[in-house]
C-alpha positions, 0 to 999 in steps of 0.5 A: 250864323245859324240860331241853336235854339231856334228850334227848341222850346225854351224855360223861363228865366226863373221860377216866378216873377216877383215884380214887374212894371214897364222898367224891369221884371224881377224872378226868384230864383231856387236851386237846391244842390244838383237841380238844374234850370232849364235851358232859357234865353235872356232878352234883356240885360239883367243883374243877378243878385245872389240872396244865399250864394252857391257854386254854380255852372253855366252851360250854354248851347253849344256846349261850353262850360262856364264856372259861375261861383255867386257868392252870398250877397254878390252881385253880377251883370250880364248883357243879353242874347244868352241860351243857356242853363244853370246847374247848382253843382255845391252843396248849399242851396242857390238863392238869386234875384234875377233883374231884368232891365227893359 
């Protein structure tokens, strides 16, 4: 399996690190309606927690598509090994906690 983004030079995770010690790493994380993240990697397992939610979309490398609603207050995890971008496609402002655990 070929790695797409081998060859691409990659984003942060999110705008800025907020915390960080040998166990984890937070990042604040603002979309406005329409901005988009940059295409990023996460290599480590993370949880997002949504401070002011929105209706978001994920779109990985190669393509696909995902509707990622994050409502205020929710909560989500994820494993690692994703490539991809976020977009704030409502019309409120995106608030998140990103929590990387290492």
């Amino acid at each position: 399996m070929t790695d797409l983004s081998a060859d691409l030079e990659l984003g942060p995770v999110g705008q800025e690190i907020v915390f960080e010690n040998d166990r984890v790493r937070v990042w604040h994380i603002r979309l406005e309606p329409g901005e988009r993240q940059p295409l990023h990697r996460h290599d480590h397992p993370y949880l997002v927690v949504a401070v002011e939610g929105a209706k978001n979309v994920v779109q990985t490398i190669d393509g696909t598509t995902i509707d990622a609603d994050e409502p205020t207050g929710g909560v989500v995890y994820r494993d690692p090994g994703a490539v991809h971008m976020l977009t704030n496609v409502g019309d409120t402002t995106y608030l998140a906690r990103l929590v990387e655990l290492k």
